[in-house]
Structures are given as structure tokens and as C-alpha cells.
LUMVODREN-734553 format. One line per 4 residues: number of its first residue (from 1); their letters; for each residue x, y, z of C-alpha. Coordinates in Angstrom, 3 decimals. Example, Ala and Ser with C-alpha at 12.3 -4.5 7.8 and 13.67 -1.06 7.14 Angstrom:
<sites>
1) AS) 12.300,-4.500,7.800 ~ 13.670,-1.060,7.140;
</sites>
This chain:
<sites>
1) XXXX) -43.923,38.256,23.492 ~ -44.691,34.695,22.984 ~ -44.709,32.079,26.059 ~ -45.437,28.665,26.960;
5) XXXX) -47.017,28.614,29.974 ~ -48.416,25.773,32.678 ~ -52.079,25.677,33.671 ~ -52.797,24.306,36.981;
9) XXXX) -52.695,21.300,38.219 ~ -50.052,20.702,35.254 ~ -49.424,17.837,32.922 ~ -48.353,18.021,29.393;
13) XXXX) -52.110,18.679,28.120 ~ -51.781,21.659,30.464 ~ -49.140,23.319,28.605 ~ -49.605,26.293,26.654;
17) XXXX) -48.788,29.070,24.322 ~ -49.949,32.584,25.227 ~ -48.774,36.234,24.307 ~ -47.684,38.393,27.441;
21) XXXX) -46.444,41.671,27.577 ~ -43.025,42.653,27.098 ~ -40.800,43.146,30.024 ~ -38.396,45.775,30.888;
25) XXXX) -35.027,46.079,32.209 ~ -35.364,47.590,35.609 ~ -32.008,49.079,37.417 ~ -29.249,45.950,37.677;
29) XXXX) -31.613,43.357,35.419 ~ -30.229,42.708,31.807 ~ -33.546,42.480,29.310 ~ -32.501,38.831,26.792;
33) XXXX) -33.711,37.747,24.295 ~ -33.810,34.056,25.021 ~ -32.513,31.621,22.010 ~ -32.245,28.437,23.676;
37) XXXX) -34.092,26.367,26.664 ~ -32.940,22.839,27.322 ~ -34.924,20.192,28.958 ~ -34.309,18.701,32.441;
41) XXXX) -36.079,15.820,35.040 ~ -36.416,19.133,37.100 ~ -38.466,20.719,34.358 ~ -41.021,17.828,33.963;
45) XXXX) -41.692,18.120,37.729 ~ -42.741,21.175,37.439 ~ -44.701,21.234,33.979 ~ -46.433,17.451,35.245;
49) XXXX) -47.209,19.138,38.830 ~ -45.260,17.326,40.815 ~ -43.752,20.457,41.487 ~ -46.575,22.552,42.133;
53) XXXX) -46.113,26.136,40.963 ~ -49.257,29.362,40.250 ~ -51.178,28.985,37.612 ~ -49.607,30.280,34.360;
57) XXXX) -45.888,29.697,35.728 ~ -43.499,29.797,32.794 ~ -41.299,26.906,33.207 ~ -37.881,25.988,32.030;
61) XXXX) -34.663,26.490,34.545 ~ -32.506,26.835,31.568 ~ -32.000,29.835,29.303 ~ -29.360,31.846,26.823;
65) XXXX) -29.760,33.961,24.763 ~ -28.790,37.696,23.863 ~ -28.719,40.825,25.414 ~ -31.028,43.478,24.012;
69) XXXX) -31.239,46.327,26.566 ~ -29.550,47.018,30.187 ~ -31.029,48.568,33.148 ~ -29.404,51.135,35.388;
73) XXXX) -26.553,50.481,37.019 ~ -25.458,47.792,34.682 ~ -22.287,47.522,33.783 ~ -21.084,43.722,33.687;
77) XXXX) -22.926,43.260,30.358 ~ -23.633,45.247,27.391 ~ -26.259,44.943,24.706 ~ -25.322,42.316,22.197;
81) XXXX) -23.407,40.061,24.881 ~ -24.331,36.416,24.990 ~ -25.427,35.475,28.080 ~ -26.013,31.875,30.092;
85) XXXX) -28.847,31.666,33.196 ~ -28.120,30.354,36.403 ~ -29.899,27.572,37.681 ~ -29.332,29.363,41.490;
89) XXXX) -29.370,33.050,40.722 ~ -28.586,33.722,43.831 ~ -26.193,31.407,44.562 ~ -22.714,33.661,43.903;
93) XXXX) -20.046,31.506,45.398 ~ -19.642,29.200,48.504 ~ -21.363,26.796,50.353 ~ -25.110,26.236,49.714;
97) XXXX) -27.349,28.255,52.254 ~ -31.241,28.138,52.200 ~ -31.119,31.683,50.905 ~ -28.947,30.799,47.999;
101) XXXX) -30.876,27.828,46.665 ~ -34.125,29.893,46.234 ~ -35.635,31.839,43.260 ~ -34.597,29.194,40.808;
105) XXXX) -36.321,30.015,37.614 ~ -39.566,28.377,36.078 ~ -39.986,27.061,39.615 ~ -39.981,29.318,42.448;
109) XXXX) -40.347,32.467,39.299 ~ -41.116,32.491,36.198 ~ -38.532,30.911,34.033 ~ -37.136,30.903,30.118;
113) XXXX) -39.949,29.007,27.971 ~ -40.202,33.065,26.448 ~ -39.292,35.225,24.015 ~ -37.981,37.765,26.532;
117) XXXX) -36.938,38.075,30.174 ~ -35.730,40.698,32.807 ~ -33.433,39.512,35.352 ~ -30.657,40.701,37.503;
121) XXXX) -27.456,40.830,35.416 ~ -25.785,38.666,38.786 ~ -27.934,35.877,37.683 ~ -26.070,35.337,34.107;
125) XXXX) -22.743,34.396,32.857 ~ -20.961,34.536,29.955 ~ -21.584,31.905,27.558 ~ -18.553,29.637,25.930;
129) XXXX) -16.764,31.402,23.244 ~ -17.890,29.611,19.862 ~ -20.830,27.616,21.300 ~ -24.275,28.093,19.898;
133) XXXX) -27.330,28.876,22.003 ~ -28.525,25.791,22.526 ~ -25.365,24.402,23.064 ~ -24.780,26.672,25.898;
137) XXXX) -28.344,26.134,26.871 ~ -27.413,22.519,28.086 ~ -24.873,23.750,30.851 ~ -26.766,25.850,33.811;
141) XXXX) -28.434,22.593,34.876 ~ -27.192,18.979,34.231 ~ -23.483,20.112,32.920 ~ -22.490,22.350,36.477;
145) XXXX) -24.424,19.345,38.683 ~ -21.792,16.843,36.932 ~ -18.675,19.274,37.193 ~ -19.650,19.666,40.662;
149) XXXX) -19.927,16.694,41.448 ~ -16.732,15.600,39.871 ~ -14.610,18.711,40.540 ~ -15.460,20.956,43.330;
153) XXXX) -17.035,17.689,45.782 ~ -15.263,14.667,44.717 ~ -12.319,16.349,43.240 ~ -11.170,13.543,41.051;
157) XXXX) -7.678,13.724,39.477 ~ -6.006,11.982,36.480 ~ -5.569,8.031,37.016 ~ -8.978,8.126,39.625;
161) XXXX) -12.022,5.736,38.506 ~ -15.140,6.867,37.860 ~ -18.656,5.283,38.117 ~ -21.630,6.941,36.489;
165) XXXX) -24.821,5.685,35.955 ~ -27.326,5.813,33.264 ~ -27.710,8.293,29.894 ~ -29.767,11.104,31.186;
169) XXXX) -27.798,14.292,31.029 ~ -25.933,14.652,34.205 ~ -24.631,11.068,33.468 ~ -23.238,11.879,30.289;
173) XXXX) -21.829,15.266,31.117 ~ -20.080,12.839,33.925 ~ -18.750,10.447,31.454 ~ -17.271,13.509,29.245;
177) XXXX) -16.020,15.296,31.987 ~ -14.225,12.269,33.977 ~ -12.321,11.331,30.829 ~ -11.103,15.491,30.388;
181) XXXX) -9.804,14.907,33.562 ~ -7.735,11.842,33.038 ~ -10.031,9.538,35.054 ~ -11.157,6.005,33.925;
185) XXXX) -14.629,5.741,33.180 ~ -17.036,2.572,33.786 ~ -20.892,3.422,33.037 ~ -23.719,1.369,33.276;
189) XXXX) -26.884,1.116,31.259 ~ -29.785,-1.262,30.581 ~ -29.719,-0.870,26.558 ~ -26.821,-2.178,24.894;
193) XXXX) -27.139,0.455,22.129 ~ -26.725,3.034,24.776 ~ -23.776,1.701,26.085 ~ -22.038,1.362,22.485;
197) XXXX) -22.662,5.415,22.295 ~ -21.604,5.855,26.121 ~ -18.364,4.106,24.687 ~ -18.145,6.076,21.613;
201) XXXX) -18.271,9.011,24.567 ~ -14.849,7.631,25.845 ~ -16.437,5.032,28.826 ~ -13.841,2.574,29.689;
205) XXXX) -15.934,-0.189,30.898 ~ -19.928,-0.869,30.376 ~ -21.745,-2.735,32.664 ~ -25.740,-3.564,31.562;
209) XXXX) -26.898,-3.495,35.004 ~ -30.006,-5.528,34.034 ~ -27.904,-8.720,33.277 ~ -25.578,-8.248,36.101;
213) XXXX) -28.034,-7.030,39.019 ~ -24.815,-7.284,41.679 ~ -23.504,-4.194,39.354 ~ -21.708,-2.707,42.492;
217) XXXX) -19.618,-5.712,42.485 ~ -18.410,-5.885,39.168 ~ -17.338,-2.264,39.043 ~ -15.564,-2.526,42.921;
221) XXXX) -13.705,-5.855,40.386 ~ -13.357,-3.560,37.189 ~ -11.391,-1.413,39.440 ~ -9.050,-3.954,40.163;
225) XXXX) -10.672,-4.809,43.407 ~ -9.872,-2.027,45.249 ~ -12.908,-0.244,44.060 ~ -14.244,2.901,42.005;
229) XXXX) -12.839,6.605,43.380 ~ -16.308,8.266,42.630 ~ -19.607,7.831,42.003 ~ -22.465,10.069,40.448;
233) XXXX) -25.254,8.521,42.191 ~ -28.702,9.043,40.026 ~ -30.867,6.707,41.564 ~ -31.336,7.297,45.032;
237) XXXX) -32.234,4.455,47.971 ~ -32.589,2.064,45.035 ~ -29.313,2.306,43.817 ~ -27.128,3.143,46.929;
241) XXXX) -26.252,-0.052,48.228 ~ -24.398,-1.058,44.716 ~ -22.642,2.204,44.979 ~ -21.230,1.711,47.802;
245) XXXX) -20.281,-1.757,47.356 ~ -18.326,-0.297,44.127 ~ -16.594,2.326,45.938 ~ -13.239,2.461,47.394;
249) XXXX) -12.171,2.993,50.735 ~ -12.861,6.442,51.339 ~ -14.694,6.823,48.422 ~ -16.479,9.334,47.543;
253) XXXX) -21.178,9.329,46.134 ~ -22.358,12.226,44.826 ~ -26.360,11.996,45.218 ~ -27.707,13.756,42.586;
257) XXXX) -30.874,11.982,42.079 ~ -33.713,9.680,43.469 ~ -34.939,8.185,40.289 ~ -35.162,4.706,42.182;
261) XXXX) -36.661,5.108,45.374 ~ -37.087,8.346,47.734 ~ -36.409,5.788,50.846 ~ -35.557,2.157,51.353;
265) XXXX) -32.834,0.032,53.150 ~ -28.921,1.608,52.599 ~ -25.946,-0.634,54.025 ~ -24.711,2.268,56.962;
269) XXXX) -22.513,-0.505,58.212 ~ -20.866,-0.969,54.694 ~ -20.542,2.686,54.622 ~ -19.259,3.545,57.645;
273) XXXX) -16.512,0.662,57.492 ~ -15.665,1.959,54.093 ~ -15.502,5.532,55.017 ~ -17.460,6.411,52.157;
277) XXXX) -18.204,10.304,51.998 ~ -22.043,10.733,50.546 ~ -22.859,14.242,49.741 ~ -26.355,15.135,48.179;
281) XXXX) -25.658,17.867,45.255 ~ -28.498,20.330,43.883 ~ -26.387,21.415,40.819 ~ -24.026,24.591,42.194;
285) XXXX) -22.716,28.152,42.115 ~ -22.320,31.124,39.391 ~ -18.601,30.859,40.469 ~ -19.117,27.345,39.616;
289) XXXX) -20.436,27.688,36.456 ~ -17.780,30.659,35.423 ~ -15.023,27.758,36.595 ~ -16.591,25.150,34.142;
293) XXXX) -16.810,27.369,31.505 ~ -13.570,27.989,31.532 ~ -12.759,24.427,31.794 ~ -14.835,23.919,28.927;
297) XXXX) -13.226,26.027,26.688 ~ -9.978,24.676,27.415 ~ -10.576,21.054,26.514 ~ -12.713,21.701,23.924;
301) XXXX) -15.809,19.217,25.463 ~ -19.075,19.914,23.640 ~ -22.324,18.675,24.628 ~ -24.316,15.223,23.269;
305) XXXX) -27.485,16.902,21.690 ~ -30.546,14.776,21.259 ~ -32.776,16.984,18.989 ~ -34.448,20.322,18.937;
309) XXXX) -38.090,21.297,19.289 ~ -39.482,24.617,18.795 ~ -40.982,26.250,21.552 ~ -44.324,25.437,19.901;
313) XXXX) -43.503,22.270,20.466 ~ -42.722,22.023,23.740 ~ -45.539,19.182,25.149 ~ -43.828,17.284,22.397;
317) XXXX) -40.187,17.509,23.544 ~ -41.537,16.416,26.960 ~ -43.282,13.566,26.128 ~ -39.731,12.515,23.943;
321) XXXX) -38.264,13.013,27.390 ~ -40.690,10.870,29.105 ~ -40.340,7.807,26.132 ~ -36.883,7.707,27.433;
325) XXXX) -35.630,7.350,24.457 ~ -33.420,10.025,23.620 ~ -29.590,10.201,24.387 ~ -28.250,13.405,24.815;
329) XXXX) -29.946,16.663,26.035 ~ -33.483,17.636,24.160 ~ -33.076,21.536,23.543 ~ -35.582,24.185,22.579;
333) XX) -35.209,27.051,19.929 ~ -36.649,30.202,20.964;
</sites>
């Protein structure tokens, strides 16, 4: 089978495309063909080494594909089934434990840049009736870290407000998801094209948070004063303090990234005399992901694709990640 693989110490120039055995289906894995990959920050860390994995690690966290052969004891799929990875594969249900955020694939094991894999058949789900591969191969990552966010930790409801930030793929999941719900949506951005498309998207109000840098403030004011129900928080130390100046009383910040700082000065006294509830989310369960599925078939969201790279290609659809130009998820065909 075909693979891209990442040569120590990593970096794009360190990707590469080799020919490795077949695997096999052992007793409980499910052998897929993998059709679909889709690109996440996550990803980059590992291919640039910032994540440092062996030499030869197959990235990508992402996968779906088809099944082509079952191993013993399998009987939750059957050969032909479409099938969606899990970011956590062994992460069933509940609350996260140390034991159920390891194993994640094309980090801690090899992952779906491949023409084939063997894993347990616990670490799939279906995928959503209708979608294509690398539709579906948007979700296991940046889709379930939005719906969790949203759904299962903030548990927004119809007439709450809603503050995302950015256009990477969590963001606009958030956006698509918070209007499905009911919620009002303000989004920020520092390109006004982006914003148009974030509006297209269904984002009630746009804030370009380079021309306004007190963007907490005017979203706490967009909200009528009273301030924004939920935030997904992207940024990190660097972005905090506006998000909590935006939220309500007894709001609640989902901290899903640290794309602005690591560490730096928050406002604790803001936050505690807000009763603001900040909960750092590493994207969520298989029950989870079953539960958005479902949701997803129901209100007929569909994902914001970017473009599509063969897997040939992939230094190429990583360095169109890194330009930062894209909006929408960058997927690879398999």
C-alpha cells in the first residue's frame, strides 16, 4: 500500500511517499480502505515536529473510508460499511480520563495518510447517510471539538448568543452549528472577505477585530449589553481577556486553542466576578461523535470545503494550510 510518511525531525520537506506492506485485520480490528483524510492545526504539529513522533510516523488524525475485511469477533461492521475514525479511539463515552485521551492516530500511532489500515472496530463510527468521504472526513476532529463545545459543555439553546472566533475549522463548524441550534451568531475576523462568507454561513454580527482591538466590548454591546452566552475560545492567553469581557454573567469559554499565546496576563478578577465557567476542550467522545451525527443528519448541515489534494500532494495541502488562506477544511483523496 501507498503512504505518506514523516521523516524525523519533520517539516514539510520531510514528508514522504513510501510503499508498506499491507495490513491485516486481526480479531476485533476492521481492515478500511481509507478514501478521505482532512487536514487539521493538530496535523501540522505533528508533520512540522512540533509534535515529535518516530521516524516514519504516518500522520493524519482523520480518516473514512470503506470496509474491506473484518477480523474475528467482529460484528458491529460488515465489509462494505462506511466507516468514520475517531480522533480518541479510546475514548467511548464520559468524562475525559488520561487513559481515554491516548492512542490518537498519526500521533501517538500511526494514523490515515494510507491506503489501508487495521484498527479496532470500537474506534469507528458510522459515517452520515449521503455524505461523501471527504465530507465525512472533516468531522472526527474540528466538527465534534465545535459540537462539544457548543452542545455537551456549553449547552446552548435557541435564543442564546454565540461568539466564535476566526475561520479555521472549529470556528466555522461553530458558526454552522450555533445557528442549527437557534442561537445568534457574532464572529470575528481580520479579512473582510472572510467575514462576508462567515455571513453567507448565517453569522449575525461581524466584528474585524483588527479595527476594533476592544473586540470583547463590542460583542458584550452586540448582545445588548448583557453580554454573549458562549464563547469558542481559539486563541488562548492572547485572546482571553476579550472573551471574557464579551461574556455574560455566568457565561460560559470553551478553550479550544492557544493560537495567541501559551501564557500571558488573564483578568481572574473579571472572571471570577462574572462567574464565567472556562473549560479547556480536546475535541470529545465516540458517543459524542454518534450524537452529532445524528444531529447532523437531522438538520441537514454540511461542511465548508476548501479544496482537495491528493495524497501525493500532501506537503502541498500543508503549506495551503500554513498561507492561511483557505476557508473551509482542506481534505485529502485517498
Amino acid at each position: 500500500m501507498k503512504v505518506a510518511a514523516v521523516k524525523s525531525p519533520g517539516g514539510l520537506d520531510k514528508l514522504v511517499i513510501e510503499t508498506r506492506p499491507d495490513p491485516v485485520a486481526g480479531p476485533g480490528q476492521i481492515l478500511v480502505r481509507v478514501r478521505a483524510s482532512s487536514l487539521n492545526f493538530h496535523d501540522f504539529a505533528v508533520v512540522g515536529g512540533m509534535i515529535r513522533t518516530p521516524d516514519g510516523r504516518i500522520p493524519m488524525s482523520d480518516g473514512a473510508g470503506e470496509v474491506v475485511a473484518v477480523g474475528e469477533g467482529v460484528n458491529r461492521f460488515a465489509v462494505g460499511d462506511h466507516v468514520l475514525s475517531a480522533f480518541f479511539p479510546n475514548w467511548p463515552a464520559g468524562r475525559p480520563m488520561l487513559e481515554r485521551i491516548i492512542g490518537v492516530p498519526g500521533d501517538h500511532a500511526d494514523g490515515f495518510a494510507a491506503e489501508l489500515v487495521a484498527m479496532p472496530a470500537s474506534a469507528f463510527t458510522r459515517i452520515p447517510k449521503g455524505w461523501s468521504f471527504s465530507e465525512a472526513a472533516t468531522l472526527p476532529c474540528a466538527a465534534l471539538t465545535a459540537w462539544r463545545a457548543l452542545m455537551v459543555e456549553a449547552r446552548i439553546k435557541p435564543g442564546d448568543i454565540v461568539l466564535t472566533q476566526g475561520t479555521g475549522g472549529v470556528s466555522i463548524f461553530a458558526v454552522q452549528m450555533a445557528k442549527a441550534a437557534g442561537a445568534t451568531v457574532i464572529a470575528t475576523s481580520s479579512s473582510e472577505e472572510k467575514l462576508e462568507r462567515l455571513k453567507a454561513l448565517g453569522a449575525d454580527h461581524l466584528i474585524n477585530y483588527k479595527e476594533h482591538a476592544n473586540w470583547g466590548e463590542v460583542a458584550n454591546k452586540l448582545a445588548g449589553g448583557r453580554g454573549v452566552d458562549a464563547v469558542v475560545e481559539i486563541g488562548g492567553a492572547g485572546t482571553m481577556a476579550q472573551s471574557i469581557q464579551a461574556c455574560r454573567i455566568g457565561g460560559h469559554i470553551s478553550l479550544i486553542g492557544v493560537l495567541a499565546g501559551i501564557s500571558g496576563e488573564v483578568p481572574t478578577a473579571l472572571a471570577m466576578s462574572k462567574n464565567v465557567a472556562i473549560k479547556g476542550i480536546t475535541v470529545g467522545s465516540i458517543e459524542d461523535q454518534a450524537d452529532m451525527i445524528a444531529a447532523l443528519e437531522a438538520n441537514g448541515l454540511r461542511p465548508v470545503i476548501d479544496s482537495v489534494y491528493p495524497l501525493d500532494q500532501i506537503a502541498a495541502a500543508f503549506a495551503h494550510q500554513l498561507s492561511q488562506k483557505h476557508f473551509g477544511k482542506i481534505c485529502l483523496e485517498i
